[in-house]
C-alpha positions in Angstrom: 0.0 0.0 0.0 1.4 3.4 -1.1 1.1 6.3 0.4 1.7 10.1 -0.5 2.5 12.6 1.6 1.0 15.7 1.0 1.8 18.7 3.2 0.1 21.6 1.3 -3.1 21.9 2.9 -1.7 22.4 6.4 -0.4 25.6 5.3 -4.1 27.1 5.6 -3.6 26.1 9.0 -0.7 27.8 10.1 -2.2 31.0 12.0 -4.0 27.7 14.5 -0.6 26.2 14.6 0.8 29.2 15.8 -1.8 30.0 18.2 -1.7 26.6 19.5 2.0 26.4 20.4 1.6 29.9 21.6 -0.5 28.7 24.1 1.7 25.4 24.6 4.1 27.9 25.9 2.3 29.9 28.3 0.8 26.9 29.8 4.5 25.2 29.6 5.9 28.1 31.0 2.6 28.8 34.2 3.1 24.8 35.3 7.1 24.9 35.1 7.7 28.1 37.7 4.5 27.8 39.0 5.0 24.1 40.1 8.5 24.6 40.9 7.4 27.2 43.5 4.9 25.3 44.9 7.3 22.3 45.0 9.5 23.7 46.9 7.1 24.9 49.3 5.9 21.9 50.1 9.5 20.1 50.0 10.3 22.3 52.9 7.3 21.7 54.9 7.6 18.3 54.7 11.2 18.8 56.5 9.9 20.4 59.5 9.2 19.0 62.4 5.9 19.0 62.6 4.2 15.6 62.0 0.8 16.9 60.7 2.4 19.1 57.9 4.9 15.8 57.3 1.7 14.1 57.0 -0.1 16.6 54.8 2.7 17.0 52.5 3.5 13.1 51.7 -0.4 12.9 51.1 -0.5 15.3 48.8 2.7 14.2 47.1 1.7 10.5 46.8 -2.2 12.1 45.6 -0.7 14.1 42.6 2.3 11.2 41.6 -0.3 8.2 42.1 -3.1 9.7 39.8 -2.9 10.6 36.0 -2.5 14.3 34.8 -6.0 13.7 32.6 -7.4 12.7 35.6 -6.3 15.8 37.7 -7.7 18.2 35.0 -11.0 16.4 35.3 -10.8 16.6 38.7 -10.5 20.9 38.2 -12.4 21.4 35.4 -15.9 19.3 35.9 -15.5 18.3 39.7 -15.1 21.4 41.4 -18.4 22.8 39.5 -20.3 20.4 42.3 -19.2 22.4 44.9 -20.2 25.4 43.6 -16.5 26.4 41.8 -16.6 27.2 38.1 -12.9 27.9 36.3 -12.5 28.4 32.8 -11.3 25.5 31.1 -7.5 27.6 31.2 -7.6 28.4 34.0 -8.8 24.8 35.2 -5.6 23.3 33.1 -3.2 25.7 34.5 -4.3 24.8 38.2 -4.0 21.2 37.4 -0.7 21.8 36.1 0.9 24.0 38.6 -0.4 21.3 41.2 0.8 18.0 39.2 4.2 19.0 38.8 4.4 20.8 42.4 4.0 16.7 43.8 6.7 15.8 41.5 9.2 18.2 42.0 8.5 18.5 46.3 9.3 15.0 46.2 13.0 15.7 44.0 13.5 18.3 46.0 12.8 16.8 49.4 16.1 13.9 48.3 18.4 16.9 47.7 17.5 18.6 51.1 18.0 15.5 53.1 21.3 14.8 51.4 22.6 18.2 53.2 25.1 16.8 55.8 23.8 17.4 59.5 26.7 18.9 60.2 25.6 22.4 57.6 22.7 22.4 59.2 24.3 23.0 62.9 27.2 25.2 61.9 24.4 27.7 61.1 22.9 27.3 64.0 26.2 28.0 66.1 26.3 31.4 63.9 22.9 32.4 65.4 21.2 32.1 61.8 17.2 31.4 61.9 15.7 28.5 60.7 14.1 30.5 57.9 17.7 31.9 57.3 19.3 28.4 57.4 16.7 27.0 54.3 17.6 30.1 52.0 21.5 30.6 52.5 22.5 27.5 53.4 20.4 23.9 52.7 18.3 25.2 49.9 21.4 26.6 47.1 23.2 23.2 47.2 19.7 20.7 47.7 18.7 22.8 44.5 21.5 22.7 42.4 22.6 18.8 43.6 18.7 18.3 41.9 19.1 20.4 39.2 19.1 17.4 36.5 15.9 16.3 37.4 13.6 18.5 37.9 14.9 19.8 34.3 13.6 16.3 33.4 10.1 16.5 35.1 9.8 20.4 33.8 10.4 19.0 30.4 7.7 15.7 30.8 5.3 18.4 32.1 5.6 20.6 29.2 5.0 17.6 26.8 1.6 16.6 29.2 0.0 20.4 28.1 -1.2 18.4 25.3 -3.5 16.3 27.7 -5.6 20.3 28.1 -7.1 19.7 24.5 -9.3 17.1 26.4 -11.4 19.6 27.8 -11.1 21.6 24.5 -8.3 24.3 25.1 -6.8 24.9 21.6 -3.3 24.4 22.2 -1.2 22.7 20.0 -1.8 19.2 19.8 -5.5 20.8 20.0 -5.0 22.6 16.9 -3.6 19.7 15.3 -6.9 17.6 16.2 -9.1 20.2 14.4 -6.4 20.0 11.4 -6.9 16.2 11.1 -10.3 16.4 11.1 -10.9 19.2 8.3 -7.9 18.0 6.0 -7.9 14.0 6.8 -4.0 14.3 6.4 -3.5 12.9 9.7 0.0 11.3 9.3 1.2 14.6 8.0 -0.3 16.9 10.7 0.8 14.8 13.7 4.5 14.2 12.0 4.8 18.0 12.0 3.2 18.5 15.7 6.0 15.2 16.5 8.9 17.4 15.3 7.5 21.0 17.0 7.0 19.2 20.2 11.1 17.7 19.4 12.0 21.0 19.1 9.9 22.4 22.1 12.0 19.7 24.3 15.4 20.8 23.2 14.8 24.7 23.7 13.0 24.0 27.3 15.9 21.4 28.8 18.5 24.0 27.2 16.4 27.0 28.6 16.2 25.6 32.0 19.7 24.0 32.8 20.8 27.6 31.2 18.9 29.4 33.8 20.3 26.8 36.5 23.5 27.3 36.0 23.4 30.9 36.1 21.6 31.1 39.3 23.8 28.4 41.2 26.8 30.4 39.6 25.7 33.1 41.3 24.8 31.8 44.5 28.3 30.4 44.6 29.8 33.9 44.1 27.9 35.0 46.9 28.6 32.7 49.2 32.4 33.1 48.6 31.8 36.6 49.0 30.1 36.5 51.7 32.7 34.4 53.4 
């Protein structure tokens, strides 16, 4: 069986395309920073002493890790309407995101803050430094950058999940691709080119990121040798 390619008509659709990964990238860019915040967040918390916040971390860790990303979004977008909660369906995607990727990157971050030596941790003390003070200057810069690797990794797998959003009909670009496919019936060719744009998507994000890393442990670095 033959078959000929025939990439022509997807040029009408090139103003959807762009919108599409357009909105790939803001919703890339809202779960990346916004879920690393989070993350973080809730990696400290769950180092505290406190058993109830040790407990309500790891429950929420294990609830976003142990449940599928579609599912989540669901969850947002037509559960919370029962209890009286309407979101857009963007706004409903970017919550879900924000939140998925917080559970995976507390739980990365949590490994590189309790691979600190105990011994940081109480030479900071003996300079009088708060515990607040301790997180930021001294477990948080090398936990961070020791788990730099991965959470580029889990940044990058959550910015190829946005195309779960088209689900709940957000037009992003696996979205735009779907309505494409239907109107041409070139689907080989249309989901080829959205393939190679999501290739080239990965490259640019890991790139972006460990960039960005680098820069900001460089930094830190320089500080801390100043400071000393």
């Amino acid at each position: 069986m033959q078959y000929t390619f025939q990439f022509g008509p997807l040029w009408t659709y090139l103003p959807q395309f762009l919108h599409g990964l357009g909105l790939t990238m803001l919703l890339s860019a809202v779960g990346i920073f916004g879920g690393v915040a989070l993350g973080i967040g809730i990696a400290v918390l769950s180092t505290l002493p406190s058993m109830l916040l040790r407990v309500l971390t790891r429950c929420y860790v294990e609830a976003m890790r142990n449940t599928p990303l579609l599912v989540q979004i669901f969850v947002v977008f037509f559960g919370l309407p029962s209890l009286g909660i309407r979101l857009s369906p963007l706004t409903s995607v970017m919550i879900a995101l924000v939140a998925n990727n917080a559970g995976y990157i507390a739980e990365i971050v949590r490994a590189g803050i309790q691979s600190t030596h105990r011994s940081q941790i109480e030479a900071a003390e003996s300079l009088g430094m708060t515990l607040p003070q301790t997180l930021c200057f001294v477990v948080l810069p090398p936990a961070l950058e020791k788990v730099l690797t991965p959470m580029v990794s889990q940044c990058v797998l959550l910015m190829l999940s946005t195309s779960l959003v088209s689900a709940i009909g957000v037009e992003d670009l696996t979205g735009a691709g779907m309505l494409a496919s239907a109107e041409t019936f070139r689907t080989m060719e249309v989901y080829l080119v959205i393939a190679l744009v999501y290739v080239a998507l990965n490259f640019a994000v890991r790139v972006m990121l460990s960039g960005l890393g680098l820069i900001l442990f460089k930094r830190s670095r320089r500080k801390l040798i100043g400071g000393a």
